[in-house]
N, C-alpha and C positions, 0 to 999 in steps of 0.2 A: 556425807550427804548435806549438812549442815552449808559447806563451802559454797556447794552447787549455789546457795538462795540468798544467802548474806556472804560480805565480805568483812569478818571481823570477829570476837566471840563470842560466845554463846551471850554472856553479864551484855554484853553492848546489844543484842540481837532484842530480850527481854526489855531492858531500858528502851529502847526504839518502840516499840508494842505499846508499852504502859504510857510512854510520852505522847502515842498519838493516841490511847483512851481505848486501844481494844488488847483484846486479852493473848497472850503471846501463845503460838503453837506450841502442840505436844513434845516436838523435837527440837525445841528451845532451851528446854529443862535438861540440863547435864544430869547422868548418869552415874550414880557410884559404882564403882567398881567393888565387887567382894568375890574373891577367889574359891572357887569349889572346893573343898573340903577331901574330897571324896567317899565312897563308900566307908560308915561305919562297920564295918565286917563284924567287930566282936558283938556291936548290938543286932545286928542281924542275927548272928548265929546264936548267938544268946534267946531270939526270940521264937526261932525254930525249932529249938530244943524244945524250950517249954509250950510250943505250939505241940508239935509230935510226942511231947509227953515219956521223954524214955525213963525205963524201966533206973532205981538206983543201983547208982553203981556202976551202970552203963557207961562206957567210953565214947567217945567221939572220936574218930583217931581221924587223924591230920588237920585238929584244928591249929595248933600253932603254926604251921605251916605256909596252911592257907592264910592267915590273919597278916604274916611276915607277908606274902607274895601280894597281898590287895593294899597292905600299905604303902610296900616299894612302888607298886601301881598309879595307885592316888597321885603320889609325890610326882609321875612322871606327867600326869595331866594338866591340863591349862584352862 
């Protein structure tokens, strides 16, 4: 979108702005990038338990499973 309005990068785009004395648009300022994560499953599931309160002692059966299959998950995300 940036190409559409300026011919050049973004550092020249901001410098042109500030040179003539007004304040550079919103889509001026570069963007970090930080890659999602994805789902913490084990704190989820951690917090469900103690939300629903089970009885001690009680199982959970197919948590490692599930933890394995949301992680392989995560990793396939973008």
């Amino acid at each position: 979108m940036l190409a559409k309005f300026f011919d050049g990068n973004a550092k020249q785009l901001i410098e042109k702005y500030k040179s003539e004395g007004k304040e550079p648009p919103w889509y001026a300022y570069p963007a970090l990038e930080k890659r999602w994560e994805g789902l913490p499953i084990a704190e989820i599931l951690d917090c469900e338990i103690d939300f629903i309160r089970l009885k001690p002692g009680s199982k959970v059966i197919g948590r490692e499973e599930l933890i394995k299959f949301v992680t392989e998950w995560n990793q396939q995300q973008k």
